[in-house]
C-alpha positions as CSV (number, residue, x, y, z in Angstrom):
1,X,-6.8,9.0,9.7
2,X,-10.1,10.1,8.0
3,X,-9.8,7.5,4.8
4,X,-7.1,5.4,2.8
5,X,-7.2,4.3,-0.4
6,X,-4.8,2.6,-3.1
7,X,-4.6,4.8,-5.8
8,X,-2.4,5.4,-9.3
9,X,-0.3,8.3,-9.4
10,X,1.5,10.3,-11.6
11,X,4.9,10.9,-9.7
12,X,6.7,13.5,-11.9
13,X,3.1,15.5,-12.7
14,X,1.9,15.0,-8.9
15,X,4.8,15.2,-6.9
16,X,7.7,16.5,-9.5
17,X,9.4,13.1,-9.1
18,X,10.4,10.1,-7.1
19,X,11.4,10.3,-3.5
20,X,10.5,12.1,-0.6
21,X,8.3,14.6,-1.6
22,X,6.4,17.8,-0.8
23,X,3.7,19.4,-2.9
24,X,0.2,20.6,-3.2
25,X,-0.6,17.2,-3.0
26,X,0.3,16.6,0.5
27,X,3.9,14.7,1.1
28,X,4.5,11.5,-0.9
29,X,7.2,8.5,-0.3
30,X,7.9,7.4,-3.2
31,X,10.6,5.1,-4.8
32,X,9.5,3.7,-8.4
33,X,5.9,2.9,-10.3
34,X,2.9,4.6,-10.0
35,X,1.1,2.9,-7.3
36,X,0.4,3.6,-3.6
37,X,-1.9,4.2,-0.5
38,X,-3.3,7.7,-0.1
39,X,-4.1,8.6,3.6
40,X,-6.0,11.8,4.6
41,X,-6.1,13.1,8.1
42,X,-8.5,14.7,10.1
43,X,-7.0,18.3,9.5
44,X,-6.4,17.5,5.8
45,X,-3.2,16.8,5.8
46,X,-2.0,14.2,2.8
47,X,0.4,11.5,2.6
48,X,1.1,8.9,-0.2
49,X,3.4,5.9,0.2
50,X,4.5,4.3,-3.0
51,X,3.7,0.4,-2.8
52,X,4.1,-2.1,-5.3
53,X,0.7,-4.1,-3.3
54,X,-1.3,-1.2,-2.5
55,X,-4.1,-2.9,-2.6
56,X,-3.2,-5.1,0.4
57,X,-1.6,-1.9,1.7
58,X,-4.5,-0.1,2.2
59,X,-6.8,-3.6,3.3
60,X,-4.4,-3.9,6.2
61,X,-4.5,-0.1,7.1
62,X,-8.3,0.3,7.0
63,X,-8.6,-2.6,8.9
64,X,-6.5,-1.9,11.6
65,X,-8.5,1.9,11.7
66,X,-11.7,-0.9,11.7
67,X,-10.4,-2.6,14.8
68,X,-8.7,0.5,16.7
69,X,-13.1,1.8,16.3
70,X,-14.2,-1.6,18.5
């Protein structure tokens, strides 16, 4: 994973709707609201989960990257 970050989304503009997605975006999980964690990996690749606390979301995933570095 080269970053994460909790982000607002536009589902229907972004990723044409709700659900499991594909897009120019990247892939997206999403099942209601606007919210989620955006990861980006090394080769560019995208993926979004939709998450109601994607600010702890994302805390917990960066610091697990953070720890998996020691």
């Amino acid at each position: 994973i080269e970053s994460c970050e909790a982000r607002t989304y536009r589902p229907i503009r972004e990723f044409g709707g709700w659900g499991i997605r594909l897009s120019s975006q990247g892939k997206a999980y999403n099942v209601k609201g606007d919210h989620g964690v955006q990861l980006v990996f090394m080769d560019g690749r995208r993926l979004l989960f939709g998450s109601q606390q994607a600010d702890e979301l994302a805390s917990a995933i960066n610091q697990a990257r953070k720890d998996y570095k020691e």
